[in-house]
C-alpha positions as CSV (number, residue, x, y, z in Angstrom):
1,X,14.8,16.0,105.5
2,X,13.7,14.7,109.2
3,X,15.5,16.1,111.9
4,X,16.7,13.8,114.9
5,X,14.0,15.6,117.4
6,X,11.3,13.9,115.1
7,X,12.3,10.8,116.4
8,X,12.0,9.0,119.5
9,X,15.4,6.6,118.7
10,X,17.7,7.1,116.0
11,X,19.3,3.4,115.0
12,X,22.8,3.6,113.1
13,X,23.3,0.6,111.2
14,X,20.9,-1.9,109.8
15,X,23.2,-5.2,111.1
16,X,21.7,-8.0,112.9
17,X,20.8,-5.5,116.3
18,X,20.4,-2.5,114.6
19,X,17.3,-3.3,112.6
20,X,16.3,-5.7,115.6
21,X,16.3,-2.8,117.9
22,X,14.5,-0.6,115.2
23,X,11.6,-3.0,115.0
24,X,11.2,-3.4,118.5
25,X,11.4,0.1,119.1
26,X,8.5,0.7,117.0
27,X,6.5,-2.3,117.9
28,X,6.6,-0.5,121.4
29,X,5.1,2.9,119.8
30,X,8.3,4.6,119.6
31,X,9.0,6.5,116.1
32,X,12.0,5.2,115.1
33,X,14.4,6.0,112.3
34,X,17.3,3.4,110.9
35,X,20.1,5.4,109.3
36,X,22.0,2.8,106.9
37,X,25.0,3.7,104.7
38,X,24.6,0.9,101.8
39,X,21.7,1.3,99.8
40,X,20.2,-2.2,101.2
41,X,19.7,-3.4,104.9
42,X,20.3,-6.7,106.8
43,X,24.6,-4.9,107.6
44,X,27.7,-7.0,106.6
45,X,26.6,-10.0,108.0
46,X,23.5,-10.7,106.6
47,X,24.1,-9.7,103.2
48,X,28.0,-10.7,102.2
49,X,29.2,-11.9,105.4
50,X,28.5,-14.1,107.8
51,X,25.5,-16.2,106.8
52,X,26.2,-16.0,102.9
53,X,29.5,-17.5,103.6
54,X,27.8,-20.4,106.1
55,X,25.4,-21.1,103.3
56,X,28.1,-21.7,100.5
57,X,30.2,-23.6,103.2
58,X,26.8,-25.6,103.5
59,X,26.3,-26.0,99.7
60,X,30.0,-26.8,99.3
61,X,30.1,-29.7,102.0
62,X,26.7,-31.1,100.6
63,X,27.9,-31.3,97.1
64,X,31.3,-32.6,98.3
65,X,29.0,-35.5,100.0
66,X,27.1,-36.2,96.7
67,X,30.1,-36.3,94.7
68,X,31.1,-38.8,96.9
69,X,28.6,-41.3,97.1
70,X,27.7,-41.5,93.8
């Protein structure tokens, strides 16, 4: 296992800034590790939060619309 002195920045949390901040990091030649708890990354919001729940809202409204009209 790597310790933390490998690393230039450590990143907790794979959410909208964390892995934002992790790919910058790196893009400026930094070594860079992104510590995650869940066994994917994108953090609540990307992956059951925030934009899942906009896109179903989306879906919902669009099919409401169709229904609707025809």
């Amino acid at each position: 296992m790597a310790k933390s002195s490998d690393f230039d920045l450590v990143v907790i949390g794979s959410g909208p800034g964390g892995y934002t901040a992790a790919i910058r990091a790196a893009q400026l030649g930094m070594k860079v590790a992104c510590v995650e708890k869940e066994p994917k990354l994108g953090g609540t919001c990307l992956r059951v939060g925030c934009i899942p729940s906009k896109a179903l809202l989306e879906a919902t409204e669009r099919f409401a619309t169709a229904r609707d009209r025809f």
